[in-house]
C-alpha positions in Angstrom: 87.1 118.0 157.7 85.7 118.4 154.0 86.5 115.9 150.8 88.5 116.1 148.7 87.6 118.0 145.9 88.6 117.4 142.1 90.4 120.2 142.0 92.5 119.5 145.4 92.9 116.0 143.9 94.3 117.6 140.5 96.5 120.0 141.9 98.2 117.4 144.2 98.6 115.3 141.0 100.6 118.0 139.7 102.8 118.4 142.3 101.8 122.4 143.2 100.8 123.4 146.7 98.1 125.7 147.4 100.9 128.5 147.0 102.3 127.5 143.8 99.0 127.5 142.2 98.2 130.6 143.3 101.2 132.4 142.5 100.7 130.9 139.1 96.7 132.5 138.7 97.9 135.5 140.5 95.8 135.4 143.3 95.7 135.0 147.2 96.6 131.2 148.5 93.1 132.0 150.2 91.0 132.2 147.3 92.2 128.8 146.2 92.0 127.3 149.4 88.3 128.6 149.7 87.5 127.7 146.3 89.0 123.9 146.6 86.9 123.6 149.9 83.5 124.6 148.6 83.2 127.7 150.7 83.6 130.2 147.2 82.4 129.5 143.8 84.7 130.4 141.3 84.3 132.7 138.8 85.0 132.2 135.0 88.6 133.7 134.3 89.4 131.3 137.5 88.5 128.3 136.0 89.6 128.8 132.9 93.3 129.3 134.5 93.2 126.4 137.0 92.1 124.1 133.8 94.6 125.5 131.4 97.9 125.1 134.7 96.3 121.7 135.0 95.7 120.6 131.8 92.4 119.1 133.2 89.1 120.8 131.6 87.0 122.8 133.6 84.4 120.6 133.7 86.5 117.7 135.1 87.5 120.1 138.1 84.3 122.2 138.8 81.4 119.6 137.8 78.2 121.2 139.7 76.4 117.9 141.3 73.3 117.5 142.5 73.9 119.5 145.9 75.5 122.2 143.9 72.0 123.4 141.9 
């Protein structure tokens, strides 16, 4: 099992599933799931839509800790 990450925690805050939020950024319900568990980094134009849906900033969802670098 992996934590919960910020975005997982945001996009349940919202109310959208895995689905919803993709179909909203246009890509597969996989991406998203791989990116909210860790196993993908997102890329730029990614971010920049989850934040914007969200109304979270990207840094709030994709802060880089110490583990990250």
């Amino acid at each position: 099992m992996w934590p919960i990450s910020k975005l997982e925690i945001e996009r349940r805050r919202a109310g959208l599933t895995i689905k919803k939020l993709a179909e909203k950024l246009k890509v597969s319900n996989s991406l998203v799931c791989q990116i909210e568990k860790g196993a993908r980094k997102p890329y730029p134009k990614f971010k920049r839509g989850v934040a914007e849906i969200l109304g979270v900033p990207e840094e709030v969802l994709f802060e880089e800790t110490r583990s990250d670098v």
